[in-house]
C-alpha positions in Angstrom: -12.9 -28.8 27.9 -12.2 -30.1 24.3 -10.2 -28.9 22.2 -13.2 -28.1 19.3 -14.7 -25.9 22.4 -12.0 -24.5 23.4 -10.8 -23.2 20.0 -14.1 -22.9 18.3 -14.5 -19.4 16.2 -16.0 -17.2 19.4 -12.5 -17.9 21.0 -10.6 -17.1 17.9 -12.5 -13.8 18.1 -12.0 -13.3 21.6 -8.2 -14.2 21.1 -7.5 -12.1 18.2 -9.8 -9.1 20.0 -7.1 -9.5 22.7 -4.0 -9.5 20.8 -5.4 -6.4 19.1 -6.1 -4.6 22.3 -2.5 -5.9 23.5 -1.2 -4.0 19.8 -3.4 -1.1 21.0 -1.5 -0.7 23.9 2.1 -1.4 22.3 1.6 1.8 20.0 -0.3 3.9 22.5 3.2 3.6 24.5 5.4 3.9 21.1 3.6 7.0 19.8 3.1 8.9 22.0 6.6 10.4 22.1 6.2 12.1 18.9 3.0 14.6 20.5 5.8 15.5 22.9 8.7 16.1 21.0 8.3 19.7 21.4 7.8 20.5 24.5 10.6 17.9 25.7 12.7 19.7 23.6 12.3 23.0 25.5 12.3 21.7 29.0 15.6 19.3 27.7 17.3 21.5 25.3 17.7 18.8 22.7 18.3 19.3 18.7 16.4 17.4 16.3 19.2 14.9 15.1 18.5 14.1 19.5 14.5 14.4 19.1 15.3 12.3 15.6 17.4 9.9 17.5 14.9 9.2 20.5 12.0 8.7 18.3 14.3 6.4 15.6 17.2 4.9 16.5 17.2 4.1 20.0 13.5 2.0 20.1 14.7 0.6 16.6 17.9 -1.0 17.2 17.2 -2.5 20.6 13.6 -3.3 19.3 15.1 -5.3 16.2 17.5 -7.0 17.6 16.0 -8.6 20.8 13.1 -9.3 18.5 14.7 -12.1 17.2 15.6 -14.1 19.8 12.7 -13.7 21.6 10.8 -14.7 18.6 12.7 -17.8 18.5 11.9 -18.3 22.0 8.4 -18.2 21.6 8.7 -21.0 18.5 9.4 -23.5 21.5 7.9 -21.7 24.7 4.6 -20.2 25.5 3.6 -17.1 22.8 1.1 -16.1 25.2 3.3 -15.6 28.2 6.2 -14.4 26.3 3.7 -11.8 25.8 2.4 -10.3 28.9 5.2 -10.5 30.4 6.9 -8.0 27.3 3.5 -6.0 28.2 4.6 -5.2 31.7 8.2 -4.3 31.0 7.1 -1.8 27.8 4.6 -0.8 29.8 6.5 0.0 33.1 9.7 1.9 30.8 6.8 4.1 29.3 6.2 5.7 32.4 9.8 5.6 33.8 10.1 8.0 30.3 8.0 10.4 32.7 10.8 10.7 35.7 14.0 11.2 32.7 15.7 14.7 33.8 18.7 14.7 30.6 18.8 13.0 26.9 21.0 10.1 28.4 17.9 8.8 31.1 15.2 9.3 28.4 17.1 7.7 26.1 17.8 5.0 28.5 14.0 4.4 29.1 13.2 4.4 25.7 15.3 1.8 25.2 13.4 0.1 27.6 10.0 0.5 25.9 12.0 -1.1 22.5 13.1 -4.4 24.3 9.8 -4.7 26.1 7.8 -4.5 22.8 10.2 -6.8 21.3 8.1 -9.4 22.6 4.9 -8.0 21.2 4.5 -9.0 17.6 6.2 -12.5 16.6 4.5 -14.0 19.3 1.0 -12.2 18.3 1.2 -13.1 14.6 2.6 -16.8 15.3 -0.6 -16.8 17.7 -2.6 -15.6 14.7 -1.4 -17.8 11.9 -2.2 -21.0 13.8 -5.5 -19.3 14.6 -6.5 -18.9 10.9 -6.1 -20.4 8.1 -3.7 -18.9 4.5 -7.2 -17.9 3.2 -8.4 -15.5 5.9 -5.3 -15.0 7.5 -4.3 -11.6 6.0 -7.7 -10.4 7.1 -7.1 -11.5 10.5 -3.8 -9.9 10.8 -4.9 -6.4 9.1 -7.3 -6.6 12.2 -4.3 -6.7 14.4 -2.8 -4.4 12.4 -5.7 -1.9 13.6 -3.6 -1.6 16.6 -1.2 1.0 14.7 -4.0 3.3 13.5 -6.2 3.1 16.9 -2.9 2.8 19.1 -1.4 5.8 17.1 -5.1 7.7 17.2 -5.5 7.2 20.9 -1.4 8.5 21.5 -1.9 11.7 19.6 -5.2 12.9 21.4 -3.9 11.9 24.8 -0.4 13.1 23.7 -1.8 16.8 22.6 -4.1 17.0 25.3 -1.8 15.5 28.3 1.0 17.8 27.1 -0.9 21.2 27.7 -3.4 19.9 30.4 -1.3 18.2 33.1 1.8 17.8 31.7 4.7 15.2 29.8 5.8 14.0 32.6 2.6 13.0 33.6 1.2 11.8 30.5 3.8 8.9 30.3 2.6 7.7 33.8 -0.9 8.1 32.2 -0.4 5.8 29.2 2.4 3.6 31.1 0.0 1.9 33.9 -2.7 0.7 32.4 -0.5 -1.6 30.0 0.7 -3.4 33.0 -2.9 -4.0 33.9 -4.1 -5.5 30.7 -1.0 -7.6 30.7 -2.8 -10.0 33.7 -5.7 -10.0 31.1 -3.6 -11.6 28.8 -1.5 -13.9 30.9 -5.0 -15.2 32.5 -7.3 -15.9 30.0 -5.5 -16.5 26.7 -4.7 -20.2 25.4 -1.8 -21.1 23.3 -3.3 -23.0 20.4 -2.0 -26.3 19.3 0.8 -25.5 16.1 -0.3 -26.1 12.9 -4.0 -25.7 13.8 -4.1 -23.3 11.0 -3.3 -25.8 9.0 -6.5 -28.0 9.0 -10.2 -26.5 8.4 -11.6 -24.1 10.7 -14.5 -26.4 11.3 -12.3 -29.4 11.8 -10.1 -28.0 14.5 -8.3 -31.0 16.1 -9.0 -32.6 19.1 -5.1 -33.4 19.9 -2.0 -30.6 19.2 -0.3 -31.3 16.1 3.1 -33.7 16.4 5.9 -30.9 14.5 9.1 -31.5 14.3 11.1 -29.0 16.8 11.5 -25.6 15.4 14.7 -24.9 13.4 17.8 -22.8 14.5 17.2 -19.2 13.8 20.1 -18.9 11.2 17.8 -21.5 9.3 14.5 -19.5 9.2 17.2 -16.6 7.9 18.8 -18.8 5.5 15.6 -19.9 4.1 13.7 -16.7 3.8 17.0 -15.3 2.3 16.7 -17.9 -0.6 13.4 -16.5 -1.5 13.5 -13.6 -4.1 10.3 -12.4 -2.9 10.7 -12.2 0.7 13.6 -10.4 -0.3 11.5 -8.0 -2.1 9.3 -8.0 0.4 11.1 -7.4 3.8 12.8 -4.4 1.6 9.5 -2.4 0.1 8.2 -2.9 3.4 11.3 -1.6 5.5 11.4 1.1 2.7 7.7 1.9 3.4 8.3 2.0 6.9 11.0 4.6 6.3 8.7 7.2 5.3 5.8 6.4 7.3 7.4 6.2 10.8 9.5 9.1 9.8 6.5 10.9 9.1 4.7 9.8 12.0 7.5 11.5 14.2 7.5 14.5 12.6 4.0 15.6 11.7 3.6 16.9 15.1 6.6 19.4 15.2 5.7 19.8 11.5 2.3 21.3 12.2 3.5 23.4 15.1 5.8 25.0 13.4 4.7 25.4 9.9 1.1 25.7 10.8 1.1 27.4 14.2 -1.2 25.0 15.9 -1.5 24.1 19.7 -0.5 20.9 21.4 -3.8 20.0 21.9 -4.7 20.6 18.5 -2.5 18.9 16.5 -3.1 15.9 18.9 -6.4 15.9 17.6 -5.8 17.0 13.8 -3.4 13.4 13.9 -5.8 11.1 16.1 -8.9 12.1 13.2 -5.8 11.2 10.9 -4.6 8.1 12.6 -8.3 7.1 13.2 -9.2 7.4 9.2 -6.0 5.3 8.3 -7.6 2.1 9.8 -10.1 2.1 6.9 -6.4 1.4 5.1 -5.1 -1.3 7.6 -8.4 -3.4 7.4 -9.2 -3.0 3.7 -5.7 -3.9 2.7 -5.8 -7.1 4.1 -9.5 -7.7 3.0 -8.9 -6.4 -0.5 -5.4 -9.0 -1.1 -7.7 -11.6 0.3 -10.8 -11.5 -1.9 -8.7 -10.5 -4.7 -6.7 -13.3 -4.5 -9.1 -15.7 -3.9 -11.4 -14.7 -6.7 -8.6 -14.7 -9.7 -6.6 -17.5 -7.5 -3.5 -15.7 -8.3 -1.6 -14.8 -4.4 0.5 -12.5 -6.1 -2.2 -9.5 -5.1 -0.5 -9.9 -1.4 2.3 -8.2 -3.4 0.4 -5.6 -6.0 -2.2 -4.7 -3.3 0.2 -2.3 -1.7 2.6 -1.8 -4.0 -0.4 -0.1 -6.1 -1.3 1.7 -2.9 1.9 2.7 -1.7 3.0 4.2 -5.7 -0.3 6.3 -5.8 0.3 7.9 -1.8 3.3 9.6 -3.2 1.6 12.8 -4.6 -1.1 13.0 -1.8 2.0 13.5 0.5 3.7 15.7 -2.1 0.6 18.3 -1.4 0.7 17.5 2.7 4.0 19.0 3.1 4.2 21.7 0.0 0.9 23.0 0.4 -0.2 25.7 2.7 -3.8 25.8 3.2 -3.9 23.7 6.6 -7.2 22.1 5.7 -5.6 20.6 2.4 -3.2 19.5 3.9 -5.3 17.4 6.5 -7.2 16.1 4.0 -4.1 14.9 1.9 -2.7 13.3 5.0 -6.4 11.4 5.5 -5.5 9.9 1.8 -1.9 8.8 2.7 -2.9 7.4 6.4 -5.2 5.2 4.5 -3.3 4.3 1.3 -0.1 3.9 3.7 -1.7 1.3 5.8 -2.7 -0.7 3.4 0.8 -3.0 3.1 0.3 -4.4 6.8 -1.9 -7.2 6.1 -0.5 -8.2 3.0 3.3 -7.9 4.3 2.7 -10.0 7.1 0.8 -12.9 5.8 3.0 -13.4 2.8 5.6 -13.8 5.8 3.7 -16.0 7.4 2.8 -18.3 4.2 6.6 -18.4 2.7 8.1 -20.5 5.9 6.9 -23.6 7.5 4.6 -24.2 10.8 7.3 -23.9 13.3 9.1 -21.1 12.1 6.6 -18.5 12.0 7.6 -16.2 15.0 11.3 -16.4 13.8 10.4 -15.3 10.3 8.0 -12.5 11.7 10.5 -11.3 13.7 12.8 -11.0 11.0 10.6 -8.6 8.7 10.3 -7.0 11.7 13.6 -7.0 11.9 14.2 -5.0 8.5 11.1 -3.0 8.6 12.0 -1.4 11.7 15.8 -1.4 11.4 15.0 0.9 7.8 11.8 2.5 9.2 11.6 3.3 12.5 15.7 3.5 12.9 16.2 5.2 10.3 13.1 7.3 9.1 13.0 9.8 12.3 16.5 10.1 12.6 17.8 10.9 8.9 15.1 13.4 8.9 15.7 15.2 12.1 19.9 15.3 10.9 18.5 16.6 7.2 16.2 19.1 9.1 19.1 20.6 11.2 21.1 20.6 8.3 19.1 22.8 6.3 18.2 25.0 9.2 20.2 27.7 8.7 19.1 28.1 5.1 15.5 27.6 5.5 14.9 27.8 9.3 11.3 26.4 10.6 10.5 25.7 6.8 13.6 22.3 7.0 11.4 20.1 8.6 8.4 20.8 5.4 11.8 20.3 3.2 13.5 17.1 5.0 9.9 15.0 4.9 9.6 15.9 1.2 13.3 14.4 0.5 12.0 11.4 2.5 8.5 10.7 0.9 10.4 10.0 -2.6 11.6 6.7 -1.2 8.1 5.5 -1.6 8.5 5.4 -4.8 11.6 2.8 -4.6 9.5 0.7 -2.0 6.6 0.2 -5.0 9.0 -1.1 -7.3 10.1 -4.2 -4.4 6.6 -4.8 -4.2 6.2 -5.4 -8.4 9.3 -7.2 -7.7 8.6 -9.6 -5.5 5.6 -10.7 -7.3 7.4 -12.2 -9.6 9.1 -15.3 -8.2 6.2 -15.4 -5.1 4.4 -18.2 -6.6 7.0 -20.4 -6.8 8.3 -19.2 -3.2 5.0 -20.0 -2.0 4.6 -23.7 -3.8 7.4 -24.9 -2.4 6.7 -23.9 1.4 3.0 -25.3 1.0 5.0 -28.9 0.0 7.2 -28.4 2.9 4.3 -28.0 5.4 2.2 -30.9 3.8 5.4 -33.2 4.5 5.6 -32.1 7.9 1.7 -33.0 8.8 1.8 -36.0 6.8 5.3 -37.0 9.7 2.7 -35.4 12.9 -0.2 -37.9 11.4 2.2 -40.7 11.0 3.8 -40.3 14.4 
């Protein structure tokens, strides 16, 4: 088969359907502790800082830190094998969460499901970016990005309904399997795509893989994206971002159970409608930076897109946790799911665009890197500590009192945002040259 065929735009579809499927499954398993904070809790006997810790912490840190050099990994080996294979091992420590009888082995198989999904995204968006092109590519990866809404949708029904009907225990063998399954899917029929591909038209797709130079040492993809102001910016307002919104996305459950009385199986549902809404955010994001910045040729919307967005979420949360009529609420949380989402696409695509063709798994890794060390380390767990902390004072009502403290830090991620805009041009103009150089070498060779 030729390479045209076998990379023509029905296989780009079919890939990128895959690697969001693949995302699906990645959040399904990462989300779906928060629907069963509680009752772990009672059958464990764990404090929040623990529940805080679980959630944060230990995914984040192991998760961060084997992401990099598996992303740099899959800059010389196969993406798409470096993939299925973290599938199976996130996959198979999700249900292992299922058979933990203390904090230790839960926290133990948790940091099992953080190493496994290590391998999840620098391999997906370095498959993605030599899919499609700078011009579509934030569209494509707000797609992907869909995985964290429907992943997250799909955890908190199954997570609220497993939990009353058959059990926590049982729900984590539920969601665990069927990631191993899908992982064959991917190992079998998805093709690496030739680097740089990206870099040509879409209807010119090249009938031989691109001659790169080898990829760079990791400490060079960090030393190069740390001489750019605006991925500077960038990695920050998004980490920032992150703070609040996976701190949130731990909490809401226990939040609505004890502030609002609800069942299991209710708030499951209340925060899969939630989750579910919040893709309209994920896919519009990237869409909106795209067409934005292709009709007033100015890329710096990749950086006002969601700082505008994440600046006007800050009062719609205000009146999600302060309020009391529960319906209000919901319908507050609906606006920030979607105007929350909206930095994905943006975020990553700038990431993508500001290093060269070889370096893109490294560099995504390293947002993820900060993103998740800020956000998902440190969002659930500074909140749980703050919660327990003001316990004794306000009892049940801490947790509506801690995620108010935390949703102010929005306001600190906008301003990175307007930041970054600033010196992203330039940032941009000079990685363009660099890749230009390097395909003019791989055309020469």
């Amino acid at each position: 088969m030729s390479e045209p065929t076998k990379f023509g735009p029905n296989y780009r579809k079919y890939a990128l359907g895959i690697l969001l499927v693949g995302y699906v499954i990645n959040f399904v398993d990462r989300s779906i502790l928060a629907l069963l904070l509680e009752p772990i809790k009672l059958e464990l006997v764990l404090t929040d800082s623990q529940l805080g810790f679980l959630g944060g912490l230990a995914f984040a840190v192991f998760y961060t830190f084997v992401g990099i050099p598996i992303a740099a990994l899959a800059d010389r080996r196969s993406r798409v094998k470096i993939l299925a294979v973290s599938m199976i091992i996130w996959s198979a420590m999700t249900a292992f969460c299922g058979l933990a009888n203390n904090f230790i082995t839960l926290l133990l198989a948790r940091i099992g499901v953080g190493i496994g999904e290590a391998g999840a995204s620098p391999p997906s968006h370095s498959l993605i970016s030599d899919y499609f092109p700078i011009e579509t590519r934030a569209t494509a990866l707000s797609i992907y990005a869909l995985g964290i809404p429907i992943g997250t949708m799909i955890g908190s029904f199954v997570g609220g309904w497993g939990a009353d009907a058959v059990g926590w225990r049982n729900t984590f063998y539920l969601v665990g399997i069927p990631g191993i399954l899908f992982a064959l899917v991917v190992w079998f029929t998805l093709r690496e795509p030739p680097r740089g591909m990206s870099d040509v038209k879409l209807d010119q797709p090249p009938v031989a893989p691109i001659q790169t130079p080898p990829p760079p040492p990791v400490k060079t993809v960090l030393k190069l994206l740390w001489s750019k102001s605006s991925f500077r910016h960038l990695s920050f307002a998004a980490g920032l971002h992150a703070f609040v919104s996976y701190g949130a996305g731990t909490w809401n459950a226990p939040f609505f159970i004890r502030i609002h009385d609800v069942s299991l199986t209710e708030v499951g549902s209340i925060l899969a409608i939630v989750a579910g809404v919040g893709a309209i955010g994920t896919f519009f994001g990237g869409y909106i930076a795209d067409k934005l910045s292709d009709r007033t040729d100015d890329k710096r919307w990749y950086f006002w897109v969601p700082g505008i967005a994440t600046l006007i979420m800050v009062p719609f949360q205000l009146v999600a946790y302060l309020y009391g009529g529960m319906w209000v609420v919901v319908a507050s949380l609906m606006m920030v799911a979607i105007l929350g989402a909206a930095y994905l696409g943006p975020s990553f695509a700038m990431t993508q665009a500001l290093v060269s063709l070889r370096m893109r798994a490294v560099a995504s890794a390293i947002l993820l890197f900060v993103l998740n060390l800020i956000g998902m380390g440190l969002g659930p767990y500074l909140i749980g500590i703050l919660s327990d902390t003001l316990a004794p004072d306000f009892g049940s009502e801490s947790i509506r009192y801690a995620m108010v403290a935390a949703v102010m830090v929005n306001v600190w991620a906008a301003c990175h945002y307007f930041w970054g805009s600033r010196t992203m041009r330039g940032d941009l103009a000079d990685t363009q040259e660099m890749n230009e150089k390097m395909l003019a070498q791989g055309d020469a060779a």
